[in-house]
Steps between C-alpha positions, in 0.01 A plus 500: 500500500638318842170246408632426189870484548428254760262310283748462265792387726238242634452373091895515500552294772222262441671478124854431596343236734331327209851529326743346804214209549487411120924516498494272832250251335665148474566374185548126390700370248450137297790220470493559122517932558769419759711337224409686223675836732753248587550346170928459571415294800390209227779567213341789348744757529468642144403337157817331413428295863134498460574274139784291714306475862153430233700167300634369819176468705316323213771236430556448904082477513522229130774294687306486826204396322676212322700397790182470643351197335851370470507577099828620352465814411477699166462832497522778259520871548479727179518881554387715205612852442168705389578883360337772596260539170424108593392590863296788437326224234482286777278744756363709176641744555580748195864585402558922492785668395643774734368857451664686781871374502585704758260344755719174484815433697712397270439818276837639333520882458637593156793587667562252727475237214756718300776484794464110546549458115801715495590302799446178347673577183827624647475171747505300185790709333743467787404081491585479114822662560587291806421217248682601212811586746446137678395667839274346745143667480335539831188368601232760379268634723121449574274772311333719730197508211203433718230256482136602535378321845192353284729314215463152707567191390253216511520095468226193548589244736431145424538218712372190441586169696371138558356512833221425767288790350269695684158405612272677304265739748815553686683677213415866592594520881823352397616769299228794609529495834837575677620280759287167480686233367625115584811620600484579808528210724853385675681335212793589297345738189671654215310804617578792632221747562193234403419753208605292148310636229294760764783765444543447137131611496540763739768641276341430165166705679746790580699522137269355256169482650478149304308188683665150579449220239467171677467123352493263692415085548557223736529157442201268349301843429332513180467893477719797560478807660577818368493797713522831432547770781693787711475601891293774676832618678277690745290211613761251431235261290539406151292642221366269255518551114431173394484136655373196324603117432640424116502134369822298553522264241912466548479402857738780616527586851698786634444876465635786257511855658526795284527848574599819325727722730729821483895315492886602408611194303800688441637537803348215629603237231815377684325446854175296319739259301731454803204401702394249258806337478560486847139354577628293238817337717285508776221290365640280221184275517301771320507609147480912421438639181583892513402720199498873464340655169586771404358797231877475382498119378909490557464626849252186590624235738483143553647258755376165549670346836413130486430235707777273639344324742155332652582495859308718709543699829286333787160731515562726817287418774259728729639453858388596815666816730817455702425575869820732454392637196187674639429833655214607661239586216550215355429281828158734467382450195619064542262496781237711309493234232607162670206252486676311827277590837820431749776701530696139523345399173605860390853434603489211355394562128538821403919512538765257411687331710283516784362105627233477749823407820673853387116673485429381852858609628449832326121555673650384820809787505215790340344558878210357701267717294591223187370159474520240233092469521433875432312674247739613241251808433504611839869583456507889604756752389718450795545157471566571158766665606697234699449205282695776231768506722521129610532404135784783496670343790443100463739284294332320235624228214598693156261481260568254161565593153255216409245791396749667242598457142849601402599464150744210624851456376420315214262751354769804563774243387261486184432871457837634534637237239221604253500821506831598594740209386785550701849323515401324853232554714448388917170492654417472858126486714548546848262353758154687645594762763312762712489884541225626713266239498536429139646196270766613219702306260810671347605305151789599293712516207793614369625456192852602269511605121195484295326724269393876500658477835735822605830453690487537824244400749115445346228489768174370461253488804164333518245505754229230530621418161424828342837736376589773643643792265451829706692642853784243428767683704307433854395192471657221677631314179696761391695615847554091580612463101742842558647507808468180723638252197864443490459408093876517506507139727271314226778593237237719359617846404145774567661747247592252218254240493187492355333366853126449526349504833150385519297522874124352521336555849187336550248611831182560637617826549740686315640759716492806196626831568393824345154583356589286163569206691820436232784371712549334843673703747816376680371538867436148569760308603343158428421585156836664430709211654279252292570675206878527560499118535319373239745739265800372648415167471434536126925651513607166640336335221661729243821519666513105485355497131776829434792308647445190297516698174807672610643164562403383170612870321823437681545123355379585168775777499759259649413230164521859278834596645670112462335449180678837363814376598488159380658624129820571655543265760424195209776731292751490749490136629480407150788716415688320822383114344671605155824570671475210703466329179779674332751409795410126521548463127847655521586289808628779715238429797338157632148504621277246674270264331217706591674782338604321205120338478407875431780593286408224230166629496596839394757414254236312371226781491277285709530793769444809294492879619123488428439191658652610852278800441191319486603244794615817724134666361299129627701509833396829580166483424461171719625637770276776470235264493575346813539789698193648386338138623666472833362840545135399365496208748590737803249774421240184440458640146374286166746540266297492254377848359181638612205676328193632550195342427153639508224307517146566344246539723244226560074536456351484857204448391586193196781371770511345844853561666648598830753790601777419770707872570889553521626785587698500111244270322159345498516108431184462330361106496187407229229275620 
């Protein structure tokens, strides 16, 4: 019995070993798993963000794409609502009515459904006597009737643009295989994670378990290629349904993405049309045509947001690190992959702002153990480590902007006009600065009046020329718009006025904060100071643009005011003229010749009540006139009336012209 009992503590033991060492095994995750866990770290908090997040990284990746080859873009983005009964056609799957209504979470006892129609019924009882008594009903509240967990809602994303395309055998590692892309070199990227359309296929895996359509050609190919596939999310590779080349007879280059997800347009709806008109302002040179169809034909939606005009954005340009910028991995993995064999040649060509007399001065103040001569390779850890902090502690020249693309201040001049068509409108692009290392341009706008625009202060924030709509009360923007503006000293009233304020910041890196990378955080004083500027100098504008109408109200008022008057001041000199009249004919008062000159003339009606009020009428009105042009000729203002004209845009490709850039207009000369 002892034998045995020991025995089997021995198989115990050996068991709970087996146990602890298959609990302590490591385990290893793939990029696309990693997200797919972490699916609110790219936008996909729920499905009504998951539809939103899904639009806005196609239409960023289209507008890339054309932007790319320097071709205005044209995109268009249809989302299609597709009913349950539709889905289950979809993945053939068999519609079955419920059996067991109690299983479901949204079942109803008898009783339960009893009280909530009594309740319901005396609700509406009390509102139709409030009505027929002329009281104020109040709002009524939400119905706690529960939906089942499994009635979702689904849509198919379309977007379709005019683009580079895709090379063909490169198709499925683009969109199968998480974290490979051509994004990911230092330059200024509408990006933000470097997934696109990799999410969107995550999430379409995890809701619909639907593939990725893809179309896709480049220019001067005679074929196009359709692919069909989804993503092994545990090996992070795609998984191919279908890939082959189709005959392209219309010469259309580009691609068209489709894919069938789980979405809220309901909720939703507001925060996918804002975004399109705001990428709209922000990019005037493109032309968007937004549809969303519906099962409900009245509930379908269509916005076209045209093109106004052909000027382009410079094409951001890769640049090399700032010796500020860097940190010690990244010297690492520099000198793993620089093709130089010095470290001078290192120095040299692999940051900015470093010439071969600052290189040598550098190697010189590293240490004997440094030497313009030596093998870059042979760098060890240590001396690592001290050309990290060198670089912390050495002044070097500020990068330039010359490797960004803002919008520029005709192009956000442009947008906010079109889409917003406000009363007046300042713009303002401040010069390349620095934080950490890295170039940033702030541009900005702000505008007064226009349409669909509330009262009060409107704030619309862009970073590397995408909008902004989430986290708005953090971001820098907003706290510079709210509390270090003194609207009050622009003659602009924050409460009353419809005011616009519009903030693009361009950079190689935008300094995010929190998971969703959706607003720019207020810690950095260079960024918040720039943005404070560039807003106030837009005020001076406006106040300058506000005074001169108040000037102008005021004069138009003054005319208004003498003009009212000019009935009874005619009436009562006239009135004064006939007694003058009556006197002199009665001889009981002498007056002078100039007197009597005027006298004659109204006992001969030639001076007639009406015709002093049309002389007094004349006067006024000329003097009006010349105050309003002694005040043109100060202010250096045309008085002749403006109005604006838009010009077509121009073929590149049937016309030969050349661009030169104002900050308020592009003077466009034809060869």
């Amino acid at each position: 019995m002892a034998g045995d009992d020991v025995a089997e503590t021995k198989k115990g033991s050996s068991k709970n070993t087996k146990n602890s060492s298959n609990e302590s095994k490591l385990k290893q995750k793939s990029p696309a798993e990693f997200f797919a866990e972490n699916k609110n770290i790219a936008g996909f908090d729920n499905p009504g963000k998951s539809l939103y997040t899904t639009v806005r990284e196609l239409v960023e990746n289209a507008l890339d794409s054309a932007e790319s080859i320097s071709e205005l873009p044209e995109v268009e983005v249809t989302i299609e609502e597709i009913v349950k009964s539709k889905f289950n056609s979809m993945i053939g799957l068999i519609d079955r009515e419920r059996v067991d209504t109690q299983l479901y979470d949204d079942y109803e006892t008898e009783k339960a459904r009893e009280k909530r129609l009594a309740k319901e019924a005396r609700v509406s009882e009390i509102q139709a006597k409030n009505l027929a008594s002329g009281k104020k009903n109040k709002e009524p509240g939400v119905s706690k009737v529960l939906k089942a967990r499994g009635e979702a809602s689904y849509y198919k994303v379309t977007c379709k643009d005019n683009g580079k395309g895709m090379p063909h055998d490169d198709i499925p590692n683009m969109f199968g295989r998480v974290l490979s892309g051509t994004k990911y070199g230092l330059k200024q990227t509408r990006g933000k994670f470097g997934l696109g359309a990799k999410m969107a296929l995550i999430w379409s895996k995890m809701s619909t378990g639907l593939p990725i359509e893809i179309s896709s050609s480049m220019k001067s190919q005679n074929y196009v290629t359709f692919c069909r596939l989804d993503i092994d999310i545990h090996k992070n590779i795609p998984h191919i349904h279908l890939h082959e080349k189709k005959g392209n007879k219309e010469k259309w280059h580009g691609a068209e993405i489709q894919v069938v997800i789980e979405g809220n347009w309901t909720t939703y709806r507001s925060k996918i049309l804002h975004y399109m008109r705001q990428m709209a302002v922000i990019t005037p040179y493109a032309q968007f045509l937004f549809r969303f169809i519906s099962e409900t034909p009245d509930k379908n939606v269509t916005i076209k947001f045209t093109r106004r005009t052909d000027v382009m954005p410079p094409i951001p340009i890769e640049t090399k690190h700032h010796p500020s910028s860097v940190d010690l991995l990244l010297i690492k993995r520099l000198i793993t992959d620089t093709a130089k064999k010095t470290l001078l040649q290192f120095l040299q060509n692999e940051f900015v702002n470093i010439n071969k007399t600052l290189a040598t001065r550098l190697i010189g103040e590293m240490g004997p153990d440094f030497s313009p001569s030596m093998a870059v390779k042979s760098i060890t850890s240590q001396q690592m480590v001290r050309i990290h902090q060198l670089f912390r502690q050495a002044k070097f020249d500020d990068p330039s902007g010359n490797c960004l693309s803002p919008a520029g201040e005709y192009n956000l001049r442009l947008g906010i006009i079109k889409e917003l068509h406000p009363d007046m409108v300042a713009t303002y692009s401040g010069s390349a600065q620095v934080f950490e290392g890295h170039p940033f341009i702030v541009e900005a706008g702000v505008s007064v009046g226009g349409r669909d625009v509330k009262q009060g202060i409107n704030i619309f924030r862009f970073a590397n020329r995408i909008p902004l709509l989430f986290e708005q009360g953090g971001d820098v923007v907003t706290r510079t718009a709210l509390k270090r503006i003194n609207w009050n000293s622009y003659k602009i009233n924050q409460t009353q006025d419809k005011i616009g304020v519009f903030v693009s910041i361009v950079s190689t890196k935008i300094p995010f904060k929190g998971t969703g990378k959706e607003y720019i955080g207020d810690d950095i004083s260079e960024i918040a100071t720039a943005v404070k500027s560039a807003i106030q100098q837009c005020c001076v504008q406006l106040k300058s643009k506000i005074v001169k109408r108040l000037q102008a109200r005021e004069q138009q008022e003054r005319k208004r005011s003498l003009s009212r008057y000019i009935p009874d001041a005619t009436g009562a000199v006239y009135e004064v003229l006939k007694q003058m009249t009556e006197e002199h004919k009665k001889m009981r008062k002498s007056y002078g010749e100039e007197d009597k000159v005027i006298i004659e003339k109204v006992s001969k009606d030639i001076i007639t009540k009406e015709i002093l009020t049309e002389k007094l009428a004349e006067h006024v009105e000329q003097v009006d006139y010349e105050m309003a042009l002694e005040y043109a000729t100060q202010s250096g203002v045309s008085e002749e009336p403006r109005e604006n004209i838009y010009l077509q845009h121009l073929d590149p490709n049937k016309t030969n012209f050349i661009d030169l850039h104002s900050p308020t207009f592009v003077f466009r000369l034809i060869l």
